[in-house]
Kinemage of the C-alpha trace (Angstrom):
@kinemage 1
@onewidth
@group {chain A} dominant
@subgroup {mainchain}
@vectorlist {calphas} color= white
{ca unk a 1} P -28.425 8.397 1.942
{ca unk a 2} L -27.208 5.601 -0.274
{ca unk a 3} L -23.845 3.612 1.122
{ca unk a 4} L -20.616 4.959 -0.244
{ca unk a 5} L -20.307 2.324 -3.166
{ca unk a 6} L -18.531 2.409 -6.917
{ca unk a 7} L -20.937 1.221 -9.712
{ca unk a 8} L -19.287 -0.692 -12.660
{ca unk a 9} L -20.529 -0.077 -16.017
{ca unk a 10} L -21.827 -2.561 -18.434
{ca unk a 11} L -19.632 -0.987 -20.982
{ca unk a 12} L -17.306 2.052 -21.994
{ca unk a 13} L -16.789 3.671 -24.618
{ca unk a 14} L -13.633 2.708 -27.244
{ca unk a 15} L -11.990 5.937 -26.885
{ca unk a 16} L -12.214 6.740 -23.324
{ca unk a 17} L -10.559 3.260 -22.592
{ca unk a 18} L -7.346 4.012 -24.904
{ca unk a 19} L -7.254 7.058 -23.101
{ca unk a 20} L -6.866 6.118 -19.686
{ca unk a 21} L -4.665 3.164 -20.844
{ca unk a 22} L -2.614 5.646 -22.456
{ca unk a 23} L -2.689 8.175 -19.307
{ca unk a 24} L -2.034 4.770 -17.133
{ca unk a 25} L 1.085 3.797 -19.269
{ca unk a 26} L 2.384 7.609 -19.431
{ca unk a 27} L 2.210 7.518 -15.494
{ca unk a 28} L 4.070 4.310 -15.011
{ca unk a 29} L 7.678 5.481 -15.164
{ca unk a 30} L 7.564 7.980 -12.866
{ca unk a 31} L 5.475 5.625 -10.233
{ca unk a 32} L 8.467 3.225 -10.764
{ca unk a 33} L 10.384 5.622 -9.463
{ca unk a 34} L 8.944 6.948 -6.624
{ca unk a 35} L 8.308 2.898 -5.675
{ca unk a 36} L 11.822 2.634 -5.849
{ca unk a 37} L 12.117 5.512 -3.379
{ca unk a 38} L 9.973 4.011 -1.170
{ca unk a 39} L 11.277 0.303 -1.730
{ca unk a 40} L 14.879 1.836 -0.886
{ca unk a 41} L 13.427 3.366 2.388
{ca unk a 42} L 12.542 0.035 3.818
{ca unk a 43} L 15.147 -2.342 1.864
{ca unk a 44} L 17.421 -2.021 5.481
{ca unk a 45} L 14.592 -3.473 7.522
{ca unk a 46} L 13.879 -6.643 5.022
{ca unk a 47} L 15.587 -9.652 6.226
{ca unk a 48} L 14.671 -11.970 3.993
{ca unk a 49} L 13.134 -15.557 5.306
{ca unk a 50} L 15.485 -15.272 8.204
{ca unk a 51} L 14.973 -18.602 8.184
{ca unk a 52} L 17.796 -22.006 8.177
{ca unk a 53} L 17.548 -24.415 5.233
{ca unk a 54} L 18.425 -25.530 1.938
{ca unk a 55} L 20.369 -22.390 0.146
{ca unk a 56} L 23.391 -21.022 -0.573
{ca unk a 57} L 23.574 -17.714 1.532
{ca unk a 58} L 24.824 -17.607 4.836
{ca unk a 59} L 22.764 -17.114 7.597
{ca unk a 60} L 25.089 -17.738 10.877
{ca unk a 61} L 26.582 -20.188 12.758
{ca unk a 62} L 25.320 -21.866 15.764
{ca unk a 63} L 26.992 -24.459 18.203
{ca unk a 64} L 26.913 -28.446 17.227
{ca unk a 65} L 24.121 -30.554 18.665
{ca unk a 66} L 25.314 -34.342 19.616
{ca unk a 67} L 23.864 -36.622 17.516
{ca unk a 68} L 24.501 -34.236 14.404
{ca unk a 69} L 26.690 -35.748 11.230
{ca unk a 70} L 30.294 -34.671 12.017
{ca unk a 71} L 30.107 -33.456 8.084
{ca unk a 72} L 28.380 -30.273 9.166
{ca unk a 73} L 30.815 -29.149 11.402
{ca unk a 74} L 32.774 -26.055 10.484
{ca unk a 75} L 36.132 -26.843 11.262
{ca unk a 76} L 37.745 -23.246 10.920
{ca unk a 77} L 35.449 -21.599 12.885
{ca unk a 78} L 35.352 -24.184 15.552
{ca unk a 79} L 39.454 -24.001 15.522
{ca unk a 80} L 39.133 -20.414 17.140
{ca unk a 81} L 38.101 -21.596 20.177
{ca unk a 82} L 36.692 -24.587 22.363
{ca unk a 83} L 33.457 -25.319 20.614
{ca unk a 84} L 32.471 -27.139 17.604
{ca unk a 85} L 29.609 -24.648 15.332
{ca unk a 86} L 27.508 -25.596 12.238
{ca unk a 87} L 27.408 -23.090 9.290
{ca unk a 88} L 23.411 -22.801 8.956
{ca unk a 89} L 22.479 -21.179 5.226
{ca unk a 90} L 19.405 -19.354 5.128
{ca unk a 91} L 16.194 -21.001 3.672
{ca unk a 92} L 15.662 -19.713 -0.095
{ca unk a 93} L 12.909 -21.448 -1.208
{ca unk a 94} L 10.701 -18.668 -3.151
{ca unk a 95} L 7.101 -18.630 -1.799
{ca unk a 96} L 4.669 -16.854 -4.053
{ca unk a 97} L 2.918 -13.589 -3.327
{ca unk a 98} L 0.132 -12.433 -5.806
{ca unk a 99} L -0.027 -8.816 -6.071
{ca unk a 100} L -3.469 -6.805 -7.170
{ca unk a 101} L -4.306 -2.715 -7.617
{ca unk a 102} L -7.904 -1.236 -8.047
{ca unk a 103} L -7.316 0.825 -10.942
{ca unk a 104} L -10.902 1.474 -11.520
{ca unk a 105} L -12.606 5.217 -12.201
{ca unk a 106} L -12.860 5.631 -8.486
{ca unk a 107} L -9.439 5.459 -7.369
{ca unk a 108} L -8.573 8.290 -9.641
{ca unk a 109} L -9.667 10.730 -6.736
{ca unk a 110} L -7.739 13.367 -5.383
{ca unk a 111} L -8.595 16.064 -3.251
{ca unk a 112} L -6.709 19.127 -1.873
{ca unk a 113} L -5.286 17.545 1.342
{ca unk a 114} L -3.872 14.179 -0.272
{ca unk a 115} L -0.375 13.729 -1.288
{ca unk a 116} L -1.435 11.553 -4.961
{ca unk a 117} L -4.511 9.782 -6.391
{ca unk a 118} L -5.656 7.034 -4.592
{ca unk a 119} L -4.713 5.318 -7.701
{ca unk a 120} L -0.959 6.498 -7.735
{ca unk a 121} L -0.560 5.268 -4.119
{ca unk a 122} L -1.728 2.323 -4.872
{ca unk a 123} L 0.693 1.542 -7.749
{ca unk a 124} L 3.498 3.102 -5.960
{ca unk a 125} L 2.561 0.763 -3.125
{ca unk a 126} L 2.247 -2.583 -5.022
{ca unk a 127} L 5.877 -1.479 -7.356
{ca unk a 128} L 7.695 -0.878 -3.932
{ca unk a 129} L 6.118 -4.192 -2.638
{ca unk a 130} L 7.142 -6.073 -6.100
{ca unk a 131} L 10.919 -4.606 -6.111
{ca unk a 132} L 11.164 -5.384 -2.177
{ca unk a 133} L 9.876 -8.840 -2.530
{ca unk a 134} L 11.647 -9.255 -5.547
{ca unk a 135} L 15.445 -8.582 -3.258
{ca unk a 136} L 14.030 -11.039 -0.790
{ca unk a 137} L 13.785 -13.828 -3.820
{ca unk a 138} L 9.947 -14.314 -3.549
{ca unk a 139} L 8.164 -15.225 -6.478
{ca unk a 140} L 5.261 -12.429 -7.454
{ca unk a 141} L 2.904 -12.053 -10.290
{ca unk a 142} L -0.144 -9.468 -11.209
{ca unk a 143} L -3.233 -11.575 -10.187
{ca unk a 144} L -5.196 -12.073 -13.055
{ca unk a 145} L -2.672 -10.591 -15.371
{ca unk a 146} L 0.412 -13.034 -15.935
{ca unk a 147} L 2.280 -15.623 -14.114
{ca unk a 148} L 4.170 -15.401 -11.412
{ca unk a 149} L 8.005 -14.474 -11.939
{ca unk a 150} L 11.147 -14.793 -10.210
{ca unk a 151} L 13.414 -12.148 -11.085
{ca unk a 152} L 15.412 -8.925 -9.465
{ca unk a 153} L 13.319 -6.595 -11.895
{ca unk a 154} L 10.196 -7.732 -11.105
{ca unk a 155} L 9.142 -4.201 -10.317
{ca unk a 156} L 10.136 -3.216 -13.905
{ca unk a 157} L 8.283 -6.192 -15.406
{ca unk a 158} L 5.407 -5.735 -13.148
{ca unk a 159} L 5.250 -1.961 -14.517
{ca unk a 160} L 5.397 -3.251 -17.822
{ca unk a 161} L 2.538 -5.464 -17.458
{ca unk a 162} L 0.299 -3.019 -15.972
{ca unk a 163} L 1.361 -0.418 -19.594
{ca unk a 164} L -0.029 -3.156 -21.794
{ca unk a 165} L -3.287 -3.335 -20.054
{ca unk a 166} L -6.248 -1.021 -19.292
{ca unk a 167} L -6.379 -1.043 -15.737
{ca unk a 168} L -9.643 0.188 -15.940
{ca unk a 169} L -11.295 -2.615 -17.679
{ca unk a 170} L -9.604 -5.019 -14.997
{ca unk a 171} L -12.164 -5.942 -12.368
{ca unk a 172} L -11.678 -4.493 -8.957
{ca unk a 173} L -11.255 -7.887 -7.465
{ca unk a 174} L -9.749 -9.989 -9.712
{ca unk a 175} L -11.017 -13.767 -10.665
{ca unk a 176} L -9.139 -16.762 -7.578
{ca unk a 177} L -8.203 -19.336 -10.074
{ca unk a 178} L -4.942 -18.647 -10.666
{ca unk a 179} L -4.191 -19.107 -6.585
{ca unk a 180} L -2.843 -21.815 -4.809
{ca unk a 181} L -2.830 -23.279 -1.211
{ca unk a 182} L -0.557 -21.023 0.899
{ca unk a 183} L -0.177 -18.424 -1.490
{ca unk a 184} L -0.478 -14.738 -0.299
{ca unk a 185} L -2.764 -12.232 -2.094
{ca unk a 186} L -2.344 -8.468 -1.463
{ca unk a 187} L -5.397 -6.414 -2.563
{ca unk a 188} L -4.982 -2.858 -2.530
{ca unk a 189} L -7.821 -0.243 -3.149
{ca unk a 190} L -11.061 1.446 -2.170
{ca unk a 191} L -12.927 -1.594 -1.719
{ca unk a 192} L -16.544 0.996 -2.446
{ca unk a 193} L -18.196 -2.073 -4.654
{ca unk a 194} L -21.270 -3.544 -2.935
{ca unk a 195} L -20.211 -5.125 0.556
{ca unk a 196} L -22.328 -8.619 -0.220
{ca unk a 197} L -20.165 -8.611 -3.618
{ca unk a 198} L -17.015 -8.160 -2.162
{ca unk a 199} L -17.370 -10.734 0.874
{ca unk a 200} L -18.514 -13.362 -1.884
{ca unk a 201} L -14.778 -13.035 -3.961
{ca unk a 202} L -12.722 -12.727 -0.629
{ca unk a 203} L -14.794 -16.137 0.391
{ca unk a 204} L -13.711 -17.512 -3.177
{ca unk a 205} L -10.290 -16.277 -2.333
{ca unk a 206} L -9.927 -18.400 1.369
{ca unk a 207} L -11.204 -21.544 -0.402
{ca unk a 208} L -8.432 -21.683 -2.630
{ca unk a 209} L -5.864 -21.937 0.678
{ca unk a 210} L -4.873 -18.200 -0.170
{ca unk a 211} L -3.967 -15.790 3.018
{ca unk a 212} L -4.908 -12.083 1.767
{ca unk a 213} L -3.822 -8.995 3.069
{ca unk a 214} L -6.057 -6.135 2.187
{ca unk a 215} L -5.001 -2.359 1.897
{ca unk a 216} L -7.628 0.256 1.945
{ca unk a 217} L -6.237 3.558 0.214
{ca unk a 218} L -8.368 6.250 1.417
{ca unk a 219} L -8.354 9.907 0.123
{ca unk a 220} L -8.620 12.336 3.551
{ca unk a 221} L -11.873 14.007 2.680
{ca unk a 222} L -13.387 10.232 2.012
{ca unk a 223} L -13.218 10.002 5.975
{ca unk a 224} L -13.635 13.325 7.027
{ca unk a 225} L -16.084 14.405 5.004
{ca unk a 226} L -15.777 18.456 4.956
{ca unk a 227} L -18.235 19.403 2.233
{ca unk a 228} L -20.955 22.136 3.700
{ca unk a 229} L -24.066 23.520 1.547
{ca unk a 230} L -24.915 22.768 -1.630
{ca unk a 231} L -22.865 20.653 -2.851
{ca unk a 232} L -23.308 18.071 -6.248
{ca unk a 233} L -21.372 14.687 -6.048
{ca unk a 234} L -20.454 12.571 -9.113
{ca unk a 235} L -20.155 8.917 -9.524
{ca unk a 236} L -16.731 8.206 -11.191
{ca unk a 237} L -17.821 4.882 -12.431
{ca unk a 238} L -21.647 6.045 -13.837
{ca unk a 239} L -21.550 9.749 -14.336
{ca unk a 240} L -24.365 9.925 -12.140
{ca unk a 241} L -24.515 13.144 -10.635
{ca unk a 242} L -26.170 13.593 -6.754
{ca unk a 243} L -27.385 17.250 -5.832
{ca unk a 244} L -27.621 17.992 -1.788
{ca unk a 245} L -29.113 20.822 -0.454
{ca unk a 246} L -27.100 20.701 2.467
{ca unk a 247} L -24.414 18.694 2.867
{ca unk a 248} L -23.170 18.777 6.235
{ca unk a 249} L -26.414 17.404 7.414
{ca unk a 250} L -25.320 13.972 6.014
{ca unk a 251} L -22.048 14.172 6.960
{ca unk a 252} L -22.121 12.012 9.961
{ca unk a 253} L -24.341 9.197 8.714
{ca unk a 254} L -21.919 8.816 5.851
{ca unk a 255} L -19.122 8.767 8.133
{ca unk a 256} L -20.886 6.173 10.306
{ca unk a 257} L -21.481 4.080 7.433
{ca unk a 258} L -18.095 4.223 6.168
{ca unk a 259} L -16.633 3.154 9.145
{ca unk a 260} L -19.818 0.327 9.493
{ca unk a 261} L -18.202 -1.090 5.896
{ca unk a 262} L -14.768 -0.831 7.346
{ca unk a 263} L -15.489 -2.905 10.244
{ca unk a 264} L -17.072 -5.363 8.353
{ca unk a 265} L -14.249 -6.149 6.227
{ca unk a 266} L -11.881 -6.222 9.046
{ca unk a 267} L -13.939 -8.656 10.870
{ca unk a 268} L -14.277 -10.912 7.670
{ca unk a 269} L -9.715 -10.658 7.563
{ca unk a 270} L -9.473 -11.632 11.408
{ca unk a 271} L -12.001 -14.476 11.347
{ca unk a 272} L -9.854 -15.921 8.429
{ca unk a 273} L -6.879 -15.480 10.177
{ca unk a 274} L -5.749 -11.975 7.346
{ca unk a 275} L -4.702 -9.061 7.791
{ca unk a 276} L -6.420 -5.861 6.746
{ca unk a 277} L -5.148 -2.368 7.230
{ca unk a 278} L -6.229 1.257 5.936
{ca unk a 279} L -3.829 3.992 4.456
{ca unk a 280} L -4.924 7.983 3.730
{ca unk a 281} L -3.219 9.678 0.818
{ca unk a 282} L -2.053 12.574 3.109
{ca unk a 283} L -0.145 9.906 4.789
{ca unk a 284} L 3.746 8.364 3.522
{ca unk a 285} L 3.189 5.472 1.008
{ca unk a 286} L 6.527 3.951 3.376
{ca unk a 287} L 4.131 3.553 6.516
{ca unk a 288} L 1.688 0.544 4.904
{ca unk a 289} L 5.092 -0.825 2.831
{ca unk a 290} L 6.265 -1.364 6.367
{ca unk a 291} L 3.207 -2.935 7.490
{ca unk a 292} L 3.366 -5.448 5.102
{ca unk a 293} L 6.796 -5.861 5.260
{ca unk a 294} L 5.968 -7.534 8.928
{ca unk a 295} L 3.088 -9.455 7.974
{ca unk a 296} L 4.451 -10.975 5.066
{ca unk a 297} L 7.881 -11.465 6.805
{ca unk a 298} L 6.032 -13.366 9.268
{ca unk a 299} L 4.202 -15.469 7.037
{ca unk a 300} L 7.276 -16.614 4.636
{ca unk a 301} L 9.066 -17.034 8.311
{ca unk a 302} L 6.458 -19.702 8.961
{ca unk a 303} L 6.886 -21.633 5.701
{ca unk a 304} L 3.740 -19.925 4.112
{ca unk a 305} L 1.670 -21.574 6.144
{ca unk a 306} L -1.331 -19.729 8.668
């Protein structure tokens, strides 16, 4: 049995690209939509940077330190009792989070059991991320597709990005040269291209100073594997098609080698100090927004900085 992999062609066909562009632009309202759903779902738990410093919101008060200039002293709160306090303002400097979606052939799958495409989870996913970020002040861009912005409809302008390109003829893993040091990347997808390939652009990714956080959209039957008998499998990215006599024989060494490729890409995230975590399609696109909503919380918390 070959390893679970997505093949990219050397080139497609003029028509079939405006057509999924088109079907990819046509889907992008309602995804905005359901991203705000999500997005409004978690907006409660997002603090912000949380963090004191240069700004103009207020954070809290906290009691005086000797030593302090008497200029930061907040006389009318300190009147109400027998303490002097400092007004702290929360930090607001925007840190800048690069946001990617595999919207290659593959991710269009959808079985029976799964809630959307992996494709439409995905988008729904990086939109909610966008408009979320976008309330805390952070500065986001498409990798490979723009700059970043800073701007409370980011998640409309990201949305509008993605309608004027073919997501399909974006590569899977896009090109590191836009990145800077302390940057965060979020890459969210199937990750099915050759391993070797995929370790090589993550390695380009950590020597540009860039913490990732990868998000593995998984359709049920992808793990599970149910199929029994005959069955006849086609590549989404070739056409290929695979005939097996019997499926269920293979089922468990596919299984075993999905998790193999798993595991290998979760080892390469903890040895450079990211974070990688897997979402199934028959699961709530909220439970990885909240995920991420942690890890990035705690990384803008920190100053950007591992």
């Amino acid at each position: 049995m070959t390893e679970p992999r997505a093949t990219v062609p050397t080139s497609r066909h003029v028509g079939t690209t405006l057509a999924e562009a088109k079907s990819l632009a046509r889907s992008l309202p309602d995804l905005l939509v359901e991203a705000r759903r999500v997005a409004t779902t978690v907006l409660a738990g997002w603090h912000g940077r949380r963090r004191a410093g240069p700004g103009e919101t207020f954070w809290q008060f906290r009691p005086f330190v000797t030593g302090e200039a008497p200029g930061r002293i907040d006389w009318r709160r300190s009147a109400r009792d027998e303490h002097l306090y400092v007004r702290e303002r929360e930090w607001e400097a925007a840190h800048t989070v690069w946001l990617s979606a595999d919207l290659s052939p593959s991710m269009d799958f959808r079985s029976k059991l799964a809630l959307a495409s992996k494709r439409d989870r995905a988008l729904v996913i990086l939109l909610a991320l966008g408009d979320l970020l976008a309330a805390a002040g952070e500065r986001i861009g498409l990798l490979g597709l723009g700059d970043p912005i800073l701007s409370r409809n980011a998640a409309e302008r990201l949305a509008e990005t993605l309608a004027i390109y073919d997501g399909a003829a974006q590569p899977a893993l896009p090109s590191a040269a836009r990145l800077g040091r302390f940057a965060d990347l979020v890459l969210i997808g199937d990750f099915l291209d050759p391993i070797d390939e995929i370790e090589a652009r993550l390695a380009d990714y950590a020597r540009h100073g860039t913490t990732a956080h990868l998000v593995e959209i998984r359709d049920p039957v992808e793990e599970i594997f149910p199929y029994a008998g005959r069955t006849e499998f086609r590549d989404p990215e070739s056409g290929a098609l695979y005939t097996i006599g019997r499926a269920e024989q293979i089922g468990e060494e596919y299984r075993n080698r999905l998790i193999a490729r798993r595991e290998t890409l979760a080892a390469t995230c903890r040895r450079l100090g990211w974070s990688y975590l897997t979402h199934r399609t028959d699961r709530p696109a909220t439970e990885p927004l909240l995920a991420l909503h942690a890890r990035l919380s705690a990384r803008v918390n920190e100053g950007g900085r591992p």
